[in-house]
GUTIMAR-335061 format. One record per residue: residue in three letters; x, y, z of N, C-alpha, C, O in turn; residue number from 1. Coordinates in nm, 4 decimals, padded with zeros to 6 digits. Example, Ala and Ser with C-alpha at 12.3 -4.5 7.8 and 13.67 -1.06 7.14 Angstrom:
REM GUTIMAR-335061
+------+----------+----------+----------+----------+----------+----------+----------+----------+----------+----------+----------+----------+-----+
| rest |      n_u |      n_v |      n_w |     ca_u |     ca_v |     ca_w |      c_u |      c_v |      c_w |      o_u |      o_v |      o_w |  nr |
+------+----------+----------+----------+----------+----------+----------+----------+----------+----------+----------+----------+----------+-----+
|  Ala |  01.3190 | -00.5690 |  00.7800 |  01.2300 | -00.4500 |  00.7800 |  01.3200 | -00.3300 |  00.7800 |  01.4236 | -00.3319 |  00.8465 |   1 |
|  Ser |  01.2850 | -00.2250 |  00.7080 |  01.3670 | -00.1060 |  00.7140 |  01.2900 |  00.0030 |  00.7870 |  01.3409 |  00.1138 |  00.8039 |   2 |
+------+----------+----------+----------+----------+----------+----------+----------+----------+----------+----------+----------+----------+-----+
This chain:
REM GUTIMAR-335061
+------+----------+----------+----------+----------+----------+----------+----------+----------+----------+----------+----------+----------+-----+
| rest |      n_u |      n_v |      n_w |     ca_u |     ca_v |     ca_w |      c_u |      c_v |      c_w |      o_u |      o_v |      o_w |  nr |
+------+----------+----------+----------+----------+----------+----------+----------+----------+----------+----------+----------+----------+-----+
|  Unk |  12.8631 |  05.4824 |  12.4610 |  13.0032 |  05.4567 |  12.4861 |  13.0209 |  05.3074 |  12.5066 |  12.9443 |  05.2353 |  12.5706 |   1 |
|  Unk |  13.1390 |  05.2680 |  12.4400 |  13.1652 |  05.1122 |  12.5033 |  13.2293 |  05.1523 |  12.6431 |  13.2437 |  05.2615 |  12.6980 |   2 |
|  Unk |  13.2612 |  05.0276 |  12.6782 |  13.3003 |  05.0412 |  12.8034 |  13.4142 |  04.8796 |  12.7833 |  13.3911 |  04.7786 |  12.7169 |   3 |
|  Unk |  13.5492 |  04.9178 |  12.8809 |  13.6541 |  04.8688 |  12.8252 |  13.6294 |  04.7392 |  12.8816 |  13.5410 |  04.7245 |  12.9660 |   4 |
|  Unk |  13.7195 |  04.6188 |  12.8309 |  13.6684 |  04.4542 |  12.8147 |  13.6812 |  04.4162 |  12.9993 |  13.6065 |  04.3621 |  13.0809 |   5 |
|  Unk |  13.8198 |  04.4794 |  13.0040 |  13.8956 |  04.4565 |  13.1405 |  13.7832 |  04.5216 |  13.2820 |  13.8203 |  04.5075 |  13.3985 |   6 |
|  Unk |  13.6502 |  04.5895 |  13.2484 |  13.6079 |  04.7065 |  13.3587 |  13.6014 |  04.5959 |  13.4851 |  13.5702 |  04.4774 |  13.4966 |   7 |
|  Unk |  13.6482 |  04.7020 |  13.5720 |  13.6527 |  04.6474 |  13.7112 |  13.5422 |  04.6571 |  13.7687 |  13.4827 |  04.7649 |  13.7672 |   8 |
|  Unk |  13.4875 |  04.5410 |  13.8355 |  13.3341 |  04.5003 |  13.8800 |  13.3678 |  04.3627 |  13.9927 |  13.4670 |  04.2900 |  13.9987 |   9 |
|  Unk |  13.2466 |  04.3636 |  14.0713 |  13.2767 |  04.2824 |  14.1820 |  13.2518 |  04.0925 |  14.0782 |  13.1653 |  04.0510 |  14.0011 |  10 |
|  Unk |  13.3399 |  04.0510 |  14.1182 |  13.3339 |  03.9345 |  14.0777 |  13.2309 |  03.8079 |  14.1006 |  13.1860 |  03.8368 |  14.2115 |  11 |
|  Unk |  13.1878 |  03.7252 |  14.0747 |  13.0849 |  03.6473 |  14.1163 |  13.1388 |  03.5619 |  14.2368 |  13.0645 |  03.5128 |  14.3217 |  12 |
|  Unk |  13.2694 |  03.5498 |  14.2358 |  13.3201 |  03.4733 |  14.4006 |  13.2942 |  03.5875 |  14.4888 |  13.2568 |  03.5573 |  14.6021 |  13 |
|  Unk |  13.3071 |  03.7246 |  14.4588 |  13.3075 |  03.8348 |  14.5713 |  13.1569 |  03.8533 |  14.6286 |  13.1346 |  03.8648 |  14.7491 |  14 |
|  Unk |  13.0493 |  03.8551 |  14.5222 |  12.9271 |  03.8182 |  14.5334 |  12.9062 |  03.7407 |  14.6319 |  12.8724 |  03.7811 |  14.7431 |  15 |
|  Unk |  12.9264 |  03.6074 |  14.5976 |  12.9055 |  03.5066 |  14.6605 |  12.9436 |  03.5174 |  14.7826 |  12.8672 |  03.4796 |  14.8715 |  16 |
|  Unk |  13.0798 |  03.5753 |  14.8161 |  13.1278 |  03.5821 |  14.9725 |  13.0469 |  03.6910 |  15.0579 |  13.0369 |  03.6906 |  15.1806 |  17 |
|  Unk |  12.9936 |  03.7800 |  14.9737 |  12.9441 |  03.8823 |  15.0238 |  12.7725 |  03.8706 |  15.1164 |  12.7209 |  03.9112 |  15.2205 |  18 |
|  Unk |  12.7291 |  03.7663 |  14.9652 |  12.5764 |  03.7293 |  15.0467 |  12.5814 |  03.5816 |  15.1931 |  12.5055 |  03.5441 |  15.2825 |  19 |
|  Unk |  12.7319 |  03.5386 |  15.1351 |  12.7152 |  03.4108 |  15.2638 |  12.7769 |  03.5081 |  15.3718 |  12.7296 |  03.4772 |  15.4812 |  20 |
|  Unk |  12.8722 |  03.6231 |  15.3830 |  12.8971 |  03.7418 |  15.4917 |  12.7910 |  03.7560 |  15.5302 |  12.7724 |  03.7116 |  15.6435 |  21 |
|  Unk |  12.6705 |  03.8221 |  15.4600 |  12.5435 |  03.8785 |  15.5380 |  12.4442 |  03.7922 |  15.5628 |  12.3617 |  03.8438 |  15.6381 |  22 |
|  Unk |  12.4071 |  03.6433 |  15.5203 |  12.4045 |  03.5004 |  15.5294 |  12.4066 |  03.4970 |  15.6939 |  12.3176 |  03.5145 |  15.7771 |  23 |
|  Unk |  12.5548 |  03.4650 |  15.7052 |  12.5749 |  03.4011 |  15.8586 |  12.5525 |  03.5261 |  15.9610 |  12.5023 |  03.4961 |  16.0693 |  24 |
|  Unk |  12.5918 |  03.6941 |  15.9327 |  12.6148 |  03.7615 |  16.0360 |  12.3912 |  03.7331 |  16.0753 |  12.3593 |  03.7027 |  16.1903 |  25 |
|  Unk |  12.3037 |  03.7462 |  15.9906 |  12.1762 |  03.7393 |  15.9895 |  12.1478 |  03.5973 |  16.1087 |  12.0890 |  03.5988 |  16.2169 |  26 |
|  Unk |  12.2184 |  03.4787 |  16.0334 |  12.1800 |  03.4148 |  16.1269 |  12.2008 |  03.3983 |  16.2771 |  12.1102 |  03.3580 |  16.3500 |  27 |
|  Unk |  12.3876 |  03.4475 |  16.3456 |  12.3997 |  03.4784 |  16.4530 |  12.3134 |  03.6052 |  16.5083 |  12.3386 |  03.6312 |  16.6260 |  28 |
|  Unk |  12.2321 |  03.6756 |  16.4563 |  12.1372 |  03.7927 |  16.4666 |  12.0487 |  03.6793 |  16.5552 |  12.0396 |  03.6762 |  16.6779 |  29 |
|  Unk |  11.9818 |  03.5805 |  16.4516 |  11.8812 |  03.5305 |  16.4935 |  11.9069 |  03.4312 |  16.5670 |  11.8046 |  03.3780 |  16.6099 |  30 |
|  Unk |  12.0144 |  03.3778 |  16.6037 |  12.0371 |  03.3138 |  16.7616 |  12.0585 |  03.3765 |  16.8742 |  12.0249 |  03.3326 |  16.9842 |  31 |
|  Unk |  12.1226 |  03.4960 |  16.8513 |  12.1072 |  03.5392 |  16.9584 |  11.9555 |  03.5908 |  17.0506 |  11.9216 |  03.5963 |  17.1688 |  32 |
|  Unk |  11.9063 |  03.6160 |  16.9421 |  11.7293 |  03.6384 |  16.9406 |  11.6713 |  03.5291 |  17.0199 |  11.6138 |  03.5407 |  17.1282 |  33 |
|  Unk |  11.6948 |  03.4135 |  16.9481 |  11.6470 |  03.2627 |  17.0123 |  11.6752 |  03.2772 |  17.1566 |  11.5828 |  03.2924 |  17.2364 |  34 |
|  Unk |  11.8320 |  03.2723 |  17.2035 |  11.8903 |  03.2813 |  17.3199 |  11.7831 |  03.3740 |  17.4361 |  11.7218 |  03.3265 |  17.5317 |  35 |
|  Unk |  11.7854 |  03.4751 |  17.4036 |  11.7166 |  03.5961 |  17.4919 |  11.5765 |  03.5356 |  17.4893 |  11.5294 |  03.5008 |  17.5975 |  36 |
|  Unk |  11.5182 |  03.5221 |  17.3991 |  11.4169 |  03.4823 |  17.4077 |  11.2901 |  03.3148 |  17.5184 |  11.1856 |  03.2793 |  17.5730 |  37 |
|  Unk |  11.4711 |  03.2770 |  17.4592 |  11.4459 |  03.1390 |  17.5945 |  11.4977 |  03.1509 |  17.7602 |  11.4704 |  03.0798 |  17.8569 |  38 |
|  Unk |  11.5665 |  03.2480 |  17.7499 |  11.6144 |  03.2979 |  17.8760 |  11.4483 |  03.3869 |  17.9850 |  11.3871 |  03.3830 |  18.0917 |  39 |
|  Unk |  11.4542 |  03.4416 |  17.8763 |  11.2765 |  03.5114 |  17.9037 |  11.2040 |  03.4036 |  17.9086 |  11.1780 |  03.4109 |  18.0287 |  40 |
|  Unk |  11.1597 |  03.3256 |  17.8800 |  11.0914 |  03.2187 |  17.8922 |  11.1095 |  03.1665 |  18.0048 |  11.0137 |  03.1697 |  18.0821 |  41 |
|  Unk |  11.2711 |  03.0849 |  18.0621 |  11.3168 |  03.0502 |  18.1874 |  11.2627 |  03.1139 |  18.2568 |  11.1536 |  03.0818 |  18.3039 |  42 |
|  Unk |  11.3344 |  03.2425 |  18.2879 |  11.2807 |  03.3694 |  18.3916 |  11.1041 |  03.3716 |  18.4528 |  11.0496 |  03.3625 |  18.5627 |  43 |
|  Unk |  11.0514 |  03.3926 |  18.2812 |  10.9067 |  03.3430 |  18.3793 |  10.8271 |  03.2546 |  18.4407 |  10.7288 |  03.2605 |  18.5147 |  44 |
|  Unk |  10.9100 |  03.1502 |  18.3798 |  10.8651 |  03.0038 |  18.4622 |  10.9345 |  02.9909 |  18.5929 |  10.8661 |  02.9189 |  18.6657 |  45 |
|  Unk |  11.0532 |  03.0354 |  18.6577 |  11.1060 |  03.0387 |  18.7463 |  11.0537 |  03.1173 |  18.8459 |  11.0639 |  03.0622 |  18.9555 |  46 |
|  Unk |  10.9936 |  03.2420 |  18.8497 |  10.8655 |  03.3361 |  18.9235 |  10.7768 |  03.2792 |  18.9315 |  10.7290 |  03.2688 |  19.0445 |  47 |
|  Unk |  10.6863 |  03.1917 |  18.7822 |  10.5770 |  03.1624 |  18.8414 |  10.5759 |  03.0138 |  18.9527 |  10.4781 |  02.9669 |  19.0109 |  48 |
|  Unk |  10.7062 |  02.9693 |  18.9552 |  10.7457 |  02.8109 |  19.0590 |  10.7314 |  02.8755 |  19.1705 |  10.6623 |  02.8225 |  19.2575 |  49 |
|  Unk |  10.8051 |  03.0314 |  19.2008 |  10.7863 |  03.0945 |  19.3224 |  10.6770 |  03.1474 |  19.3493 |  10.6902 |  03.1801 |  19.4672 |  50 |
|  Unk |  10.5343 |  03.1900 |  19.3023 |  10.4668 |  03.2770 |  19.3814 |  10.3813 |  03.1241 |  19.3677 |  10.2826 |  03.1143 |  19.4406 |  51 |
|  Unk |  10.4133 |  03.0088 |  19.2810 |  10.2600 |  02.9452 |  19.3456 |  10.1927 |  02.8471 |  19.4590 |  10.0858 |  02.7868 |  19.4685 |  52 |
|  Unk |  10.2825 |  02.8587 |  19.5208 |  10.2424 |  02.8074 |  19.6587 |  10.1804 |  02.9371 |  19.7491 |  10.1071 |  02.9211 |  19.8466 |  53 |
|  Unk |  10.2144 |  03.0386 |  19.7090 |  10.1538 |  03.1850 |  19.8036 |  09.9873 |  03.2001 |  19.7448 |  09.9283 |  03.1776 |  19.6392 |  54 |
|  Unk |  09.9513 |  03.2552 |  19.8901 |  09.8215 |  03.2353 |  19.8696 |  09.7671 |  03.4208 |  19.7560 |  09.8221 |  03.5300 |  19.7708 |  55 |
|  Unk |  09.6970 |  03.4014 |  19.6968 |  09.6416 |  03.4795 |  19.5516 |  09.6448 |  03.6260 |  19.6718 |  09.7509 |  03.6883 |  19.6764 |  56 |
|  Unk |  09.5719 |  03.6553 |  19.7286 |  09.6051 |  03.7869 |  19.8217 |  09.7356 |  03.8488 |  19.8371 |  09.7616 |  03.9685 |  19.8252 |  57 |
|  Unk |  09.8198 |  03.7470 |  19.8670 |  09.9364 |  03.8709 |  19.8882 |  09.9769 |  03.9084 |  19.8258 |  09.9639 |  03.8584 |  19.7141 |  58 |
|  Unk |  10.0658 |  04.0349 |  19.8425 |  10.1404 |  04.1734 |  19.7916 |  10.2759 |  04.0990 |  19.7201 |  10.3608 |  04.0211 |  19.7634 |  59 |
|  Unk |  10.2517 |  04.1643 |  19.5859 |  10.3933 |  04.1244 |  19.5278 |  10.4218 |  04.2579 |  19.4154 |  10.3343 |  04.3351 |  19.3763 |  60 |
|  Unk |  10.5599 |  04.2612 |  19.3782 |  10.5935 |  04.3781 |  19.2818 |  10.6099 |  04.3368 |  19.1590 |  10.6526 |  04.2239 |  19.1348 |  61 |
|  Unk |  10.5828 |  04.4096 |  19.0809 |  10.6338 |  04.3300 |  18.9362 |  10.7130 |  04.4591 |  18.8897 |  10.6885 |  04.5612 |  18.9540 |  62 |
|  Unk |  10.8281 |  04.4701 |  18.7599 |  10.8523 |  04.5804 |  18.6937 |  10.7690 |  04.6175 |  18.5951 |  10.7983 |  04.5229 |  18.5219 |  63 |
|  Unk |  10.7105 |  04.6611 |  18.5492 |  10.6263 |  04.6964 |  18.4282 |  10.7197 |  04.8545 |  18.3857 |  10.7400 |  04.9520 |  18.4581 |  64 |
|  Unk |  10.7660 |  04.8279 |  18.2281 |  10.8445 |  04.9143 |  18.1703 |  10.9280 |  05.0423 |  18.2583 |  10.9162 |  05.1648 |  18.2558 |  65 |
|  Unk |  11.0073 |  04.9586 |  18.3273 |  11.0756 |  05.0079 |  18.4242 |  11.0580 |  05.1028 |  18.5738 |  11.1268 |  05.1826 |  18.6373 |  66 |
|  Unk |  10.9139 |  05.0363 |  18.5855 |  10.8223 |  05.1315 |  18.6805 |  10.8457 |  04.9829 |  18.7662 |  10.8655 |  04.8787 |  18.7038 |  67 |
|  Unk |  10.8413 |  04.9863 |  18.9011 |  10.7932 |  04.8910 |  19.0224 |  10.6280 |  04.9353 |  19.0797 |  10.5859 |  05.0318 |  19.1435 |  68 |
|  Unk |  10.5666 |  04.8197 |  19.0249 |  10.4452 |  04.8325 |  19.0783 |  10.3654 |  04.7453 |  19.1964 |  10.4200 |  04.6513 |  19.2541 |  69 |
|  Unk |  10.3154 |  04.7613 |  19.2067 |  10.2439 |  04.6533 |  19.3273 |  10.0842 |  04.6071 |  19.3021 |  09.9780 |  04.6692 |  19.2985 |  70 |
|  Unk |  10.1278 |  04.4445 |  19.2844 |  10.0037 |  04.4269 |  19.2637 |  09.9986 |  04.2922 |  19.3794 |  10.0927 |  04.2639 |  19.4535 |  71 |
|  Unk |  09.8355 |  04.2020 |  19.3736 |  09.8734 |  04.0947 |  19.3860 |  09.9363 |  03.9535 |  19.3392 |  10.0081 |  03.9671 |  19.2402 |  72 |
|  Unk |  09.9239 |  03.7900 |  19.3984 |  10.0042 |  03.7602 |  19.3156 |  09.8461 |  03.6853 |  19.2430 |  09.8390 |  03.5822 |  19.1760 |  73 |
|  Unk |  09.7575 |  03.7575 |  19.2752 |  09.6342 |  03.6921 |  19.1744 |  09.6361 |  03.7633 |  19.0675 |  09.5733 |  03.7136 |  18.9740 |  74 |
|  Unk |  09.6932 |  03.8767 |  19.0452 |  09.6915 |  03.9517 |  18.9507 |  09.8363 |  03.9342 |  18.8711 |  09.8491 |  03.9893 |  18.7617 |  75 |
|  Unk |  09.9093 |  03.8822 |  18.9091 |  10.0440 |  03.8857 |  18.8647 |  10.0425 |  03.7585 |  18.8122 |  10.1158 |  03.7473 |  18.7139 |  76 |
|  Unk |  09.9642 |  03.6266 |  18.8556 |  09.9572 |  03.5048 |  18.7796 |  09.9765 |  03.4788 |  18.6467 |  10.0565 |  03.4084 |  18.5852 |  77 |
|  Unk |  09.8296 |  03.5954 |  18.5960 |  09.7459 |  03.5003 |  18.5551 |  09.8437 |  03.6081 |  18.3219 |  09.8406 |  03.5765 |  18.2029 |  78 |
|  Unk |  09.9043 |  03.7264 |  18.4078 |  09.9677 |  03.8085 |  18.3520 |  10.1075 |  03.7479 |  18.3205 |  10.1394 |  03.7544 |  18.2017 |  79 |
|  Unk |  10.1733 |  03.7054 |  18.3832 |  10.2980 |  03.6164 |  18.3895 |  10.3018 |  03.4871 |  18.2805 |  10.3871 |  03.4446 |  18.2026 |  80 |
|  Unk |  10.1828 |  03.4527 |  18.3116 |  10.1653 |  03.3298 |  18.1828 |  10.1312 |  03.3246 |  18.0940 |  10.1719 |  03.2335 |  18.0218 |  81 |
|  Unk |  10.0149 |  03.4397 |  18.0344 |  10.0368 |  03.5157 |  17.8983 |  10.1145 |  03.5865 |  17.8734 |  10.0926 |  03.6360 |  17.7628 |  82 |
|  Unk |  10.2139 |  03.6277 |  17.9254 |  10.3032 |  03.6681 |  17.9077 |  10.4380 |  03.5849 |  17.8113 |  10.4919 |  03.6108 |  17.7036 |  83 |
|  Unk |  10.4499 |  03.5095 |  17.8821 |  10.5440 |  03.3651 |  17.8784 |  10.4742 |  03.2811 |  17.7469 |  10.5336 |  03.2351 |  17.6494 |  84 |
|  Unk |  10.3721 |  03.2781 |  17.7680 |  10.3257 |  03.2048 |  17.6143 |  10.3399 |  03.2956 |  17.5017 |  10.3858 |  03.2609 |  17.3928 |  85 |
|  Unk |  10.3138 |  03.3715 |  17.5202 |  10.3474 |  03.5226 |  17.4241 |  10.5206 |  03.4979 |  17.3745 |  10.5565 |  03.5282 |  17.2608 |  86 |
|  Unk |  10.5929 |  03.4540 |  17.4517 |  10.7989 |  03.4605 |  17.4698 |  10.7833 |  03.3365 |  17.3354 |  10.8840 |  03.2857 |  17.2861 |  87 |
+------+----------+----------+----------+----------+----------+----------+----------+----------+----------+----------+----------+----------+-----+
């Protein structure tokens, strides 16, 4: 079959608007990513300013996947900062 001269099809400007649409929504994806990600970063550098003057023995909690656990803060150190380099 031919197919008529006029057939209706997305245009190459519609194209074009379509991949810079999914273009930018991708990149605000990936700032917001950035954002959270440096916020997490803050967060653990801001804990580890607080426990390191306390001496490695004492009792501290951490959340671990929504559980409160108790560990020390010798154990919570050294976890906190591979952690954070990991962010």
């Amino acid at each position: 079959m031919v197919e008529p001269q006029g057939a209706p099809g997305p245009s190459s400007d519609e194209t074009l608007r379509q991949k810079i649409h999914r273009l930018e929504k991708q990149r605000r994806s990936l700032t917001n990513t950035l954002y959270e990600l440096e916020e997490d970063a803050a967060d653990h550098q801001l804990v580890l300013d607080a426990i390191k003057p306390l001496e490695p023995s004492r009792r501290c909690y951490r959340l671990v996947g929504g559980v409160l656990v108790e560990r020390t803060v010798g154990e919570v150190e050294p976890a906190l900062k591979q952690h954070k380099a990991l962010v």
